[in-house]
ZAZALO-959261 format. One record per atom (N, C-alpha, C): residue number from 0; residue in one letter; chain; atom name; x, y, z. Coordinates in Angstrom, 3 decimals, always signed. Example, Ala and Ser with C-alpha at 12.3 -4.5 7.8 and 13.67 -1.06 7.14 Angstrom:
<rs>
<r nr="0" rest="A" kette="A" atom="N" east="+13.190" north="-5.690" up="+7.800"/>
<r nr="0" rest="A" kette="A" atom="CA" east="+12.300" north="-4.500" up="+7.800"/>
<r nr="0" rest="A" kette="A" atom="C" east="+13.200" north="-3.300" up="+7.800"/>
<r nr="1" rest="S" kette="A" atom="N" east="+12.850" north="-2.250" up="+7.080"/>
<r nr="1" rest="S" kette="A" atom="CA" east="+13.670" north="-1.060" up="+7.140"/>
<r nr="1" rest="S" kette="A" atom="C" east="+12.900" north="+0.030" up="+7.870"/>
</rs>
This chain:
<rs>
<r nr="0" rest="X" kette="A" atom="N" east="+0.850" north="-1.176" up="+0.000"/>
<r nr="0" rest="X" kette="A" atom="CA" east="+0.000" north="+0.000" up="+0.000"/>
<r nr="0" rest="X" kette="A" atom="C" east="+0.894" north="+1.237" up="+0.000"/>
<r nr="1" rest="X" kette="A" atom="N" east="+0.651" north="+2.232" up="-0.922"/>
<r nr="1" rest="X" kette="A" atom="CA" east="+1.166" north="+3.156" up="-0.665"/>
<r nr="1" rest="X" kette="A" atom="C" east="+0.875" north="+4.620" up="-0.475"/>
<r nr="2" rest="X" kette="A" atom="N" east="+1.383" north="+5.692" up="+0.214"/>
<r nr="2" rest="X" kette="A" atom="CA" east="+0.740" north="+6.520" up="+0.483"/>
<r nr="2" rest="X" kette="A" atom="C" east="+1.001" north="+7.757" up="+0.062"/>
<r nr="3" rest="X" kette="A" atom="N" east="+1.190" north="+8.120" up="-1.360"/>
<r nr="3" rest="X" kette="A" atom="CA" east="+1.270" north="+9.155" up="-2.468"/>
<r nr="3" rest="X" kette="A" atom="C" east="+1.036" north="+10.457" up="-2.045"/>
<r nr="4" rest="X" kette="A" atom="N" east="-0.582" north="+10.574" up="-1.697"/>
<r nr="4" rest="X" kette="A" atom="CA" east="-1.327" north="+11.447" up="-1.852"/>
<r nr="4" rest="X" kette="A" atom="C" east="-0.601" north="+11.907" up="-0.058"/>
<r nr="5" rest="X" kette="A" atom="N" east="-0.048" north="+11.785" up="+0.738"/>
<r nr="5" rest="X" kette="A" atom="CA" east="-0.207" north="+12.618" up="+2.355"/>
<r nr="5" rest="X" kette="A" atom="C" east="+0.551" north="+13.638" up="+1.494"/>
<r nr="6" rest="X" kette="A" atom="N" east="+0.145" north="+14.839" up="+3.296"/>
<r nr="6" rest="X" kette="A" atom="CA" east="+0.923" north="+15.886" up="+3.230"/>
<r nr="6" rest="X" kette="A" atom="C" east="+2.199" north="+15.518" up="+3.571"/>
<r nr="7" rest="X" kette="A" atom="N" east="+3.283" north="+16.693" up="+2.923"/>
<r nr="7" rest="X" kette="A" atom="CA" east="+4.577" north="+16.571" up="+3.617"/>
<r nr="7" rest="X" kette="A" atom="C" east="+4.678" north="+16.706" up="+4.742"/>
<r nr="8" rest="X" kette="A" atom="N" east="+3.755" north="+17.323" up="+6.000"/>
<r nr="8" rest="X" kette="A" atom="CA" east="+3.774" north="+17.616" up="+7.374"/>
<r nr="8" rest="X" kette="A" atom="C" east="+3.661" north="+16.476" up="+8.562"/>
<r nr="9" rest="X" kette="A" atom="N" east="+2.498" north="+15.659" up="+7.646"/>
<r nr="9" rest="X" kette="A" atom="CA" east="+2.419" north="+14.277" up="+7.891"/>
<r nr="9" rest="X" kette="A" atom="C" east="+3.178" north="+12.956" up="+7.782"/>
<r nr="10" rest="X" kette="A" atom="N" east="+3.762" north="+13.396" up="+6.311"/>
<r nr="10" rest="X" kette="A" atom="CA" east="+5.054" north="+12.335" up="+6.679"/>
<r nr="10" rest="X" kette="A" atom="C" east="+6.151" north="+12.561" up="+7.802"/>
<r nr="11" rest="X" kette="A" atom="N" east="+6.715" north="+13.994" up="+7.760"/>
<r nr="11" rest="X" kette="A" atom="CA" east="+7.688" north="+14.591" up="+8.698"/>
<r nr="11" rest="X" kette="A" atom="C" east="+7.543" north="+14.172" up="+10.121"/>
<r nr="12" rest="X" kette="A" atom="N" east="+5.990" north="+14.302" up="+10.757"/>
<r nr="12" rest="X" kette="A" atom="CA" east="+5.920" north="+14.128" up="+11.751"/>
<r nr="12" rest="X" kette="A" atom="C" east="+5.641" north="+12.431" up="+11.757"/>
<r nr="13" rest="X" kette="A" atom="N" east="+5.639" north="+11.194" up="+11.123"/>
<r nr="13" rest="X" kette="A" atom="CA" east="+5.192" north="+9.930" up="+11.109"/>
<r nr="13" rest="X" kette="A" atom="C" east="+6.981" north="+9.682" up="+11.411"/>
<r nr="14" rest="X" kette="A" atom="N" east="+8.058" north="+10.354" up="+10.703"/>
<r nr="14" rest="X" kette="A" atom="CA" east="+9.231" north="+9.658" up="+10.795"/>
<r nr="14" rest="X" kette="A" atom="C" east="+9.839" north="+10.331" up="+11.621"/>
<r nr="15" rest="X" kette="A" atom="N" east="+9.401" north="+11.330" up="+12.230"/>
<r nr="15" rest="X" kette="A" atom="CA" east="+9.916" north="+11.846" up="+13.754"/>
<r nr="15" rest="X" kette="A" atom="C" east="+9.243" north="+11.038" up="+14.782"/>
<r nr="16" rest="X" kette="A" atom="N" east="+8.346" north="+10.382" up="+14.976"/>
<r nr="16" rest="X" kette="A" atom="CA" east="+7.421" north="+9.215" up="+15.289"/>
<r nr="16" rest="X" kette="A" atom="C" east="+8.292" north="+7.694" up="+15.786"/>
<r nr="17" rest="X" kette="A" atom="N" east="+8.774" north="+7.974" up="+14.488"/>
<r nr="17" rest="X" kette="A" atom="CA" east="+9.165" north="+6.316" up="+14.035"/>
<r nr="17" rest="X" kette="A" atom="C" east="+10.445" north="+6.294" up="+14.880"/>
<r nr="18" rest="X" kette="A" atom="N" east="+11.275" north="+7.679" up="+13.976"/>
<r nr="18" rest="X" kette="A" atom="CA" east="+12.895" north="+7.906" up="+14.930"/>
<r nr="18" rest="X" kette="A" atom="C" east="+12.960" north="+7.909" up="+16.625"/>
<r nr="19" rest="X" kette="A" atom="N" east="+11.883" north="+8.159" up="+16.992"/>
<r nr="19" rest="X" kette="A" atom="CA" east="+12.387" north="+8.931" up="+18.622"/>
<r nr="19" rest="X" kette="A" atom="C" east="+10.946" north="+7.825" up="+19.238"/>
<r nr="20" rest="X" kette="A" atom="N" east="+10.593" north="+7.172" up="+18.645"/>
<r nr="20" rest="X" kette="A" atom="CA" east="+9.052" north="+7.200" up="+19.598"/>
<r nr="20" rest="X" kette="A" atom="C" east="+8.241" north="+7.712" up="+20.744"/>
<r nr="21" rest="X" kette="A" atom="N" east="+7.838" north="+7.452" up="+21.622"/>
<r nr="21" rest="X" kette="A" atom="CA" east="+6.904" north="+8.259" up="+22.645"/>
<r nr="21" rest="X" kette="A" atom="C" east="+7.681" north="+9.622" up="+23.071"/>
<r nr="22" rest="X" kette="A" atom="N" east="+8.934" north="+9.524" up="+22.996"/>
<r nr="22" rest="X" kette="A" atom="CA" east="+9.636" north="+10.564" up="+23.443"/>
<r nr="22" rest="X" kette="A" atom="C" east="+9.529" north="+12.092" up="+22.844"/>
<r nr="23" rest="X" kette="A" atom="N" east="+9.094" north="+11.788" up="+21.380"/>
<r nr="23" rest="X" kette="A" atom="CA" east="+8.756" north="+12.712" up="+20.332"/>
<r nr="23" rest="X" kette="A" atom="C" east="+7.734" north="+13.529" up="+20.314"/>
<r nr="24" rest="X" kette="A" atom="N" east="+6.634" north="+12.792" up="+21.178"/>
<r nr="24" rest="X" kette="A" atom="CA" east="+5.369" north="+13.302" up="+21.815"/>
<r nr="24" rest="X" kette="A" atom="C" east="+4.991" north="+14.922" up="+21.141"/>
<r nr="25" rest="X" kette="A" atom="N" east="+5.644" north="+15.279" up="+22.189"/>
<r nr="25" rest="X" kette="A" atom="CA" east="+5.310" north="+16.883" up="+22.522"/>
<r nr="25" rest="X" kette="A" atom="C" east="+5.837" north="+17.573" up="+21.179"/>
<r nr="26" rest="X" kette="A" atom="N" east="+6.783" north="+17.468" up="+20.708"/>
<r nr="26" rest="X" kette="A" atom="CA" east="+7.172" north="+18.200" up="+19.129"/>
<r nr="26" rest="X" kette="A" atom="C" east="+6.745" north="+17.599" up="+18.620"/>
<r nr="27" rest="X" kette="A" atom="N" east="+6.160" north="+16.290" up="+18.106"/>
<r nr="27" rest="X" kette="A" atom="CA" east="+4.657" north="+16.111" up="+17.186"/>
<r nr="27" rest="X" kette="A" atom="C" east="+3.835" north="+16.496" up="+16.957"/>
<r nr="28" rest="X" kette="A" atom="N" east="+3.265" north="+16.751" up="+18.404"/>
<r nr="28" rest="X" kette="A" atom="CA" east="+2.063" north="+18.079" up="+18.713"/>
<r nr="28" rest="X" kette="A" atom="C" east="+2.525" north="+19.261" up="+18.296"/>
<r nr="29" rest="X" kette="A" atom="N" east="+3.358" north="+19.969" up="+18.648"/>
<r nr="29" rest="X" kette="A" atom="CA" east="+3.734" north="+21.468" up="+18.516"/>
<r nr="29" rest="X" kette="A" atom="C" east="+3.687" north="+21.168" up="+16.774"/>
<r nr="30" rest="X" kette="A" atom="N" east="+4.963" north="+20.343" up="+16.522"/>
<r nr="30" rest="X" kette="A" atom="CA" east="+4.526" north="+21.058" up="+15.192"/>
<r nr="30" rest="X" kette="A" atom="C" east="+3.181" north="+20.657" up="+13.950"/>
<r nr="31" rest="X" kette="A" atom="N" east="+2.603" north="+19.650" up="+14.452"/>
<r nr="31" rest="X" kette="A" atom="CA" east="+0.935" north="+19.733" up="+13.864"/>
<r nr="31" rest="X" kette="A" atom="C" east="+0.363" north="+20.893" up="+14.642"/>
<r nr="32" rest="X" kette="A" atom="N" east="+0.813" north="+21.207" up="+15.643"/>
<r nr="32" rest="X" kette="A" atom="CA" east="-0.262" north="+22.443" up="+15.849"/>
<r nr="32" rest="X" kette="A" atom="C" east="-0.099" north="+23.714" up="+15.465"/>
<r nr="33" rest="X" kette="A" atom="N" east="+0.661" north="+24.062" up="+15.006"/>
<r nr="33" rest="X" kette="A" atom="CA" east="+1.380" north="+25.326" up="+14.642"/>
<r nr="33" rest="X" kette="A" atom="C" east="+1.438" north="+25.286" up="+13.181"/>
<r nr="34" rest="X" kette="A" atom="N" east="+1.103" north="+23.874" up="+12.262"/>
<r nr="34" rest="X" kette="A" atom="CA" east="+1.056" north="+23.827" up="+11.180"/>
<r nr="34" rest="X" kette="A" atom="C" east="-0.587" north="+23.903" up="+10.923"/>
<r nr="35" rest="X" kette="A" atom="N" east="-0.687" north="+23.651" up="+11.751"/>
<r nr="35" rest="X" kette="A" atom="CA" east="-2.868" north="+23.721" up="+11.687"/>
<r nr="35" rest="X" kette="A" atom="C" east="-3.295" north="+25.045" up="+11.605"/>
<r nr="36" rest="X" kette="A" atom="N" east="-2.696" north="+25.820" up="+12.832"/>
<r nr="36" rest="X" kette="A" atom="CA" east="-2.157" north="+27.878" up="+12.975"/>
<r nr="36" rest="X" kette="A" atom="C" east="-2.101" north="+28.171" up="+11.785"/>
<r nr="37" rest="X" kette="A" atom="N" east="-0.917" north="+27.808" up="+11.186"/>
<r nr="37" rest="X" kette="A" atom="CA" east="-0.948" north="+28.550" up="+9.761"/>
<r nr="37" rest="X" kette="A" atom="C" east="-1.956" north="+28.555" up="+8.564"/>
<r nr="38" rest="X" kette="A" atom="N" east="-2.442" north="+27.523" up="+8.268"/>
<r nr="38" rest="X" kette="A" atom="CA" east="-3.561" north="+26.725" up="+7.214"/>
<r nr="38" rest="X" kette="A" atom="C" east="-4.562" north="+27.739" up="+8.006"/>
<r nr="39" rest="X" kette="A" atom="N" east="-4.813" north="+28.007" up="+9.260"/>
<r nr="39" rest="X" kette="A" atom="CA" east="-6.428" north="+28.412" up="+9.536"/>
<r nr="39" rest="X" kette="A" atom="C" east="-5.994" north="+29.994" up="+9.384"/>
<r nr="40" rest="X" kette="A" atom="N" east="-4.923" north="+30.120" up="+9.557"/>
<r nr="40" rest="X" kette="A" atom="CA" east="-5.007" north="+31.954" up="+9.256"/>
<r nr="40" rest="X" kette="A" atom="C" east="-4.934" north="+32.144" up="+8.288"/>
<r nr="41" rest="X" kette="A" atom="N" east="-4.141" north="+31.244" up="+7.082"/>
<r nr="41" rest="X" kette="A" atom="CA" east="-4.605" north="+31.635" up="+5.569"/>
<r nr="41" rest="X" kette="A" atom="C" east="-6.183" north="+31.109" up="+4.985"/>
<r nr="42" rest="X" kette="A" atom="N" east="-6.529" north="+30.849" up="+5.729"/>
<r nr="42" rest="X" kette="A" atom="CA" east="-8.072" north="+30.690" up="+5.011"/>
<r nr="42" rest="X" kette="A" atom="C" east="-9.397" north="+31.786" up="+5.948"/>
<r nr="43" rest="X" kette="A" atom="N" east="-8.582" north="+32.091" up="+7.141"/>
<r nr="43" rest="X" kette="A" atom="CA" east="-9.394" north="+33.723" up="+7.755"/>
<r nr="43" rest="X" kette="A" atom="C" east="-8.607" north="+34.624" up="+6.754"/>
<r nr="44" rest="X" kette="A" atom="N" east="-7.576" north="+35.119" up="+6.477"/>
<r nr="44" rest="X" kette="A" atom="CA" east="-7.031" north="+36.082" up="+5.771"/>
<r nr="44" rest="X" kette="A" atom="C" east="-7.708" north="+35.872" up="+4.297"/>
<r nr="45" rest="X" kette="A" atom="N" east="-7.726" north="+34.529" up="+3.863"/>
<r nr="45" rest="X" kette="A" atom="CA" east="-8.569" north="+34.513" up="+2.503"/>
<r nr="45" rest="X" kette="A" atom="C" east="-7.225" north="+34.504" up="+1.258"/>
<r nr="46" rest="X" kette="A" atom="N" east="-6.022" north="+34.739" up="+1.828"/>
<r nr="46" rest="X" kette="A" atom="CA" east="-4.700" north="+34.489" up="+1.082"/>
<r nr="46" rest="X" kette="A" atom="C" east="-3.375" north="+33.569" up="+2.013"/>
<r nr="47" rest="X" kette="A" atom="N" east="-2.662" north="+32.857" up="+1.481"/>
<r nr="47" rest="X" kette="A" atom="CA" east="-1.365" north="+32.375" up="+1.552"/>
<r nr="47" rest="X" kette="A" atom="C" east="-0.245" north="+33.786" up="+1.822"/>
<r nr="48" rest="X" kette="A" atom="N" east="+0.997" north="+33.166" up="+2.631"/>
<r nr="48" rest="X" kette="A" atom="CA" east="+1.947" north="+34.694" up="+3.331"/>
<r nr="48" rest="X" kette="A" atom="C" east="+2.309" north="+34.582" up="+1.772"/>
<r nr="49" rest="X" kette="A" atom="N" east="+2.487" north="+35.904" up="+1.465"/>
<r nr="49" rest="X" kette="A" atom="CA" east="+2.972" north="+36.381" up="+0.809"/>
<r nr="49" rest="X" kette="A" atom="C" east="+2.452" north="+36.790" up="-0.661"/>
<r nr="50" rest="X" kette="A" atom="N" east="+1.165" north="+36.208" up="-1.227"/>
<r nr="50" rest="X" kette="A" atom="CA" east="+0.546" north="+36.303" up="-2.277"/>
<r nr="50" rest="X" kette="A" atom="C" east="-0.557" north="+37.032" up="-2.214"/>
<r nr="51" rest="X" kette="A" atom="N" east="-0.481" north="+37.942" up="-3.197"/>
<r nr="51" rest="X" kette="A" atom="CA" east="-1.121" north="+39.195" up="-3.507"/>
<r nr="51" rest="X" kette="A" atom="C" east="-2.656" north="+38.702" up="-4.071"/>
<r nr="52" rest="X" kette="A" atom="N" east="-3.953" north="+39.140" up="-3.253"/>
<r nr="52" rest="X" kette="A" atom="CA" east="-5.344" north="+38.984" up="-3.886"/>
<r nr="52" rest="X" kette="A" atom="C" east="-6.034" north="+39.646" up="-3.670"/>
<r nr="53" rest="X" kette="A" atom="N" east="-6.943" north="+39.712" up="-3.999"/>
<r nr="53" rest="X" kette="A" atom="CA" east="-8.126" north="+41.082" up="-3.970"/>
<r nr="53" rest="X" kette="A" atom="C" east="-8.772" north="+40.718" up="-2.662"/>
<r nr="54" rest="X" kette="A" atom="N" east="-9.273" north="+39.596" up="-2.651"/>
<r nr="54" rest="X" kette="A" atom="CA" east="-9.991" north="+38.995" up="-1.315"/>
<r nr="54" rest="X" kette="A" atom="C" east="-9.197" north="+39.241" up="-0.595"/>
<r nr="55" rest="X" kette="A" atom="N" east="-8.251" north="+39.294" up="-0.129"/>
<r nr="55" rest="X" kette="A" atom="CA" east="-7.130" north="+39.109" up="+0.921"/>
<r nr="55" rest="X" kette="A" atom="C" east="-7.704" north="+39.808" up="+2.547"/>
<r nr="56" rest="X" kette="A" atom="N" east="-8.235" north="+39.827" up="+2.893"/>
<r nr="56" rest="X" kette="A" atom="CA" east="-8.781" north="+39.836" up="+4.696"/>
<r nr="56" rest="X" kette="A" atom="C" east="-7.835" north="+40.805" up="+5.428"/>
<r nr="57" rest="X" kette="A" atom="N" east="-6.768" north="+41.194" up="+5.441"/>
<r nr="57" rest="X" kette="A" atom="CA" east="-5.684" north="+41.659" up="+6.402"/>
<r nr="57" rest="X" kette="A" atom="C" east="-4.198" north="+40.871" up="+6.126"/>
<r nr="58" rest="X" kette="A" atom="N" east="-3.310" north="+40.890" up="+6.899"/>
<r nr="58" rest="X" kette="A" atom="CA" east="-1.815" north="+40.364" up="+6.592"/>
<r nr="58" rest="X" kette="A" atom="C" east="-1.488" north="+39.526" up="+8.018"/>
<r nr="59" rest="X" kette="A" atom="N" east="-0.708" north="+38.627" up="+7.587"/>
<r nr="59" rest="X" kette="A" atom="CA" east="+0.722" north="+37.943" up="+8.173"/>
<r nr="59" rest="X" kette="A" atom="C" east="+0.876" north="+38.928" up="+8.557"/>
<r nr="60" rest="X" kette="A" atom="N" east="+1.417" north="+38.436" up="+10.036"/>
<r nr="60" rest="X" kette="A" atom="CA" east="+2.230" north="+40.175" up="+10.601"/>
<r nr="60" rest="X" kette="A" atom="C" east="+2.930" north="+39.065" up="+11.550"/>
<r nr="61" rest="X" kette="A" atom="N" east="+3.764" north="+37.897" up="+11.797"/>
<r nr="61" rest="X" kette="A" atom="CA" east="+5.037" north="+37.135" up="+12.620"/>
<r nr="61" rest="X" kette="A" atom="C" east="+4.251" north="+36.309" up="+13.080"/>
<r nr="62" rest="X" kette="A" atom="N" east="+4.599" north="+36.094" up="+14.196"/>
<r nr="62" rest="X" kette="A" atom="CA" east="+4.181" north="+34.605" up="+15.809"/>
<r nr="62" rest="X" kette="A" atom="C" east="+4.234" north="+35.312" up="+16.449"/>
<r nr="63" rest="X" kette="A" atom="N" east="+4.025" north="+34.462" up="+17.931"/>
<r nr="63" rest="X" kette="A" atom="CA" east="+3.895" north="+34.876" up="+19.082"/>
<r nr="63" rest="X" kette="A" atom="C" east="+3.909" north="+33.409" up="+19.663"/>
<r nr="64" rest="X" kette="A" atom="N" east="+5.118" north="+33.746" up="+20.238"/>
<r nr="64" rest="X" kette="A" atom="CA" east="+5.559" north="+32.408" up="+21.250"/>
<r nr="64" rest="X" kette="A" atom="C" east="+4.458" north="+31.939" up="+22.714"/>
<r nr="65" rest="X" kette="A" atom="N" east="+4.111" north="+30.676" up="+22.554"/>
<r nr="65" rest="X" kette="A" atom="CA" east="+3.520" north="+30.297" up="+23.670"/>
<r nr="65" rest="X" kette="A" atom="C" east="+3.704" north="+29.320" up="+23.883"/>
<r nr="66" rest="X" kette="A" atom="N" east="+3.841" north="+28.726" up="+25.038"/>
<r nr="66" rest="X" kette="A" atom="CA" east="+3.859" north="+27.297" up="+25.993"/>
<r nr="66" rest="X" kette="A" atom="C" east="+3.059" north="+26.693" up="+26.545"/>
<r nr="67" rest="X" kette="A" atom="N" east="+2.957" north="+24.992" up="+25.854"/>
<r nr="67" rest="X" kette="A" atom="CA" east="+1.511" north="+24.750" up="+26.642"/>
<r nr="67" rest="X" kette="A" atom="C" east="+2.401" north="+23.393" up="+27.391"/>
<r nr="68" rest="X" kette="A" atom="N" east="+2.114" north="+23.256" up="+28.619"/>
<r nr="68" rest="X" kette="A" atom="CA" east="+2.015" north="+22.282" up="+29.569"/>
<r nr="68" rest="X" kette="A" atom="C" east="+1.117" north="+21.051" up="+29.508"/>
<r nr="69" rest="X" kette="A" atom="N" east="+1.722" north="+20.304" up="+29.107"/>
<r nr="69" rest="X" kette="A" atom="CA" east="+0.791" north="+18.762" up="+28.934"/>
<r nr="69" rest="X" kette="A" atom="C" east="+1.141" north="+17.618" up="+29.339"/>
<r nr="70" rest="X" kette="A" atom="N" east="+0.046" north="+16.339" up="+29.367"/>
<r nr="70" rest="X" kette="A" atom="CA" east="+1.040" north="+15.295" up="+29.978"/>
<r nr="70" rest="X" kette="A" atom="C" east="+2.107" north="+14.832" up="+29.338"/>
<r nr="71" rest="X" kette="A" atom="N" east="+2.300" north="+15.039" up="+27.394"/>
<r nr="71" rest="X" kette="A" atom="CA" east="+3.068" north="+14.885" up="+27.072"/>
<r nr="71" rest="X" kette="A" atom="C" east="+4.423" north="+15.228" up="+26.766"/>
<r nr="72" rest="X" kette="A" atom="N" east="+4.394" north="+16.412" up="+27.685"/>
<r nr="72" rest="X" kette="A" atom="CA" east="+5.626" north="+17.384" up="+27.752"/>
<r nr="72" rest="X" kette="A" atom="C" east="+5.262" north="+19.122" up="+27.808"/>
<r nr="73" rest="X" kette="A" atom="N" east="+6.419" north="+19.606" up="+27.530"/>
<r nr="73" rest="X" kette="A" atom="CA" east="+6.129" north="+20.731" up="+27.263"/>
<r nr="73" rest="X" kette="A" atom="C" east="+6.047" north="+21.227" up="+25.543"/>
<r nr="74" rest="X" kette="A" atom="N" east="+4.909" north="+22.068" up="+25.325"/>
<r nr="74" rest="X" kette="A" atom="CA" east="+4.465" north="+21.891" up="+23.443"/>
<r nr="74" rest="X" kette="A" atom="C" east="+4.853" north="+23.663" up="+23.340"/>
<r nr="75" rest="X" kette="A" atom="N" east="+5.810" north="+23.988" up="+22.555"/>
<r nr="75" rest="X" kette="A" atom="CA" east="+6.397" north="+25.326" up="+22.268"/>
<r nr="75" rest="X" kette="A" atom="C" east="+5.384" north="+25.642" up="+20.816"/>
<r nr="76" rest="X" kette="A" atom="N" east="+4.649" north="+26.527" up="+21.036"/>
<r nr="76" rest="X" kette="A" atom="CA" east="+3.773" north="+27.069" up="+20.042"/>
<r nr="76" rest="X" kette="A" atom="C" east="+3.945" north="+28.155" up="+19.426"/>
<r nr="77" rest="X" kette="A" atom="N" east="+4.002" north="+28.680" up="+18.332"/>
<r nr="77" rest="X" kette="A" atom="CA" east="+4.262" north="+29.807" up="+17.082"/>
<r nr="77" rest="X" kette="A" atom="C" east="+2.950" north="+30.002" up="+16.989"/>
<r nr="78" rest="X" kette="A" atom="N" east="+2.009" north="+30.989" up="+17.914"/>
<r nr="78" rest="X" kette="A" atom="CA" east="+0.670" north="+31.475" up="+17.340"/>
<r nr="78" rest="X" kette="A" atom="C" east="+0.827" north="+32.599" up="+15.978"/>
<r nr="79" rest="X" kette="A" atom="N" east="+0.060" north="+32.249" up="+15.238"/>
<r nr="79" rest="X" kette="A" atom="CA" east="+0.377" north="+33.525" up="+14.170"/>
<r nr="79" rest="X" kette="A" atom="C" east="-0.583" north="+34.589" up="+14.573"/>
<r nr="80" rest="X" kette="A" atom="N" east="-0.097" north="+35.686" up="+13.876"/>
<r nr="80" rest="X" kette="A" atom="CA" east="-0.853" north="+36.926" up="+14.275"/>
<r nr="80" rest="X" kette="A" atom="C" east="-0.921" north="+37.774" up="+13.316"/>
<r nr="81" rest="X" kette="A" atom="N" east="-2.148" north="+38.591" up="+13.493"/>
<r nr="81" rest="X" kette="A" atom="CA" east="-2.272" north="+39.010" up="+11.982"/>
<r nr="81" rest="X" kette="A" atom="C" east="-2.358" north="+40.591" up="+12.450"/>
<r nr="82" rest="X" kette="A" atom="N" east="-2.826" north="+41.564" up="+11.179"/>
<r nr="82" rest="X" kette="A" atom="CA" east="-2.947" north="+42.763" up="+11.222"/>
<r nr="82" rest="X" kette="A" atom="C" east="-3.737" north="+43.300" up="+9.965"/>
<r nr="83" rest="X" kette="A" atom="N" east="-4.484" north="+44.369" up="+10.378"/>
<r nr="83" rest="X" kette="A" atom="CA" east="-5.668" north="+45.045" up="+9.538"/>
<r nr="83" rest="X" kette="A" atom="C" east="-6.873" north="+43.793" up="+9.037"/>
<r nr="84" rest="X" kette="A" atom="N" east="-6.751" north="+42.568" up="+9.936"/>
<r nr="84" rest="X" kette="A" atom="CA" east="-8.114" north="+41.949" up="+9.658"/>
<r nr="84" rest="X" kette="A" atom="C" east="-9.276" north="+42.166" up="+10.225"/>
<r nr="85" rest="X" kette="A" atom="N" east="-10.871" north="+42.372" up="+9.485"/>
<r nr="85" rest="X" kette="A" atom="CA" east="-11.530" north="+43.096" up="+10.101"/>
<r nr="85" rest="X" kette="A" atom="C" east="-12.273" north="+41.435" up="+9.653"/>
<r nr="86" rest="X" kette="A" atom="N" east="-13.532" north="+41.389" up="+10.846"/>
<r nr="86" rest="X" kette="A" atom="CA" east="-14.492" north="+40.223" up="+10.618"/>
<r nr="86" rest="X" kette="A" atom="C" east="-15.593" north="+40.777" up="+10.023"/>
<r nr="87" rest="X" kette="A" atom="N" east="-16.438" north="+39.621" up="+9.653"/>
<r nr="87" rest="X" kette="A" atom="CA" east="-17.790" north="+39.884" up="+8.807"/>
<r nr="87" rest="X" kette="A" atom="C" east="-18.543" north="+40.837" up="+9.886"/>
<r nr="88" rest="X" kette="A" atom="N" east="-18.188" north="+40.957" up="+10.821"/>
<r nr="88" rest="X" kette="A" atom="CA" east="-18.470" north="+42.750" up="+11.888"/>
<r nr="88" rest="X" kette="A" atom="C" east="-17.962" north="+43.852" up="+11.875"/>
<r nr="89" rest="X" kette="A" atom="N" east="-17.032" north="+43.641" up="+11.195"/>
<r nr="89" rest="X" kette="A" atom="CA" east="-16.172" north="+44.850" up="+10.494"/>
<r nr="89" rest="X" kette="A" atom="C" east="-15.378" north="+45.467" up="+11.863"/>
<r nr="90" rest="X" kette="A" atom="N" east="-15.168" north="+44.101" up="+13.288"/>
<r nr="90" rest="X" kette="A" atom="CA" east="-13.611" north="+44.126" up="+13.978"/>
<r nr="90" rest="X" kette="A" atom="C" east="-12.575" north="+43.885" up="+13.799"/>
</rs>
């Protein structure tokens, strides 16, 4: 069986998995979660960093470091953060 179609994020984190097992835990998480961060702010922004569209919602504007405490360790998080996005309330 083979598996063509995954994301590259998914393989990355299956053979960081494989290499380190349970130990890998917590940077498995962090980085599916911080890769999930990004995908959901380009689809609130309505564009990808860096590509120019009419729709475009507001901008990429860096991270913002946060730490979450879990049983599986400690999970170092890259929240993204944006600027000049206004919601369908016009905040």
């Amino acid at each position: 069986m083979t598996h063509q179609d995954e994301c590259p994020a998914i393989n990355d984190l299956t053979a960081l998995l494989i290499e380190h097992g349970p130990a890998a835990m917590a940077s498995a998480l962090a980085t599916l979660m911080n890769h999930a961060m990004q995908i959901e702010r380009e689809q609130v922004l309505q564009a990808e960093s860096h590509q120019r569209t009419a729709d475009r919602q507001g901008y990429a504007n860096g991270f913002k470091p946060k730490t979450l405490k879990t049983r599986v360790g400690r999970v170092d998080l890259r929240i993204p953060q944006t600027r000049d996005y206004r919601d369908e309330n016009g905040r």
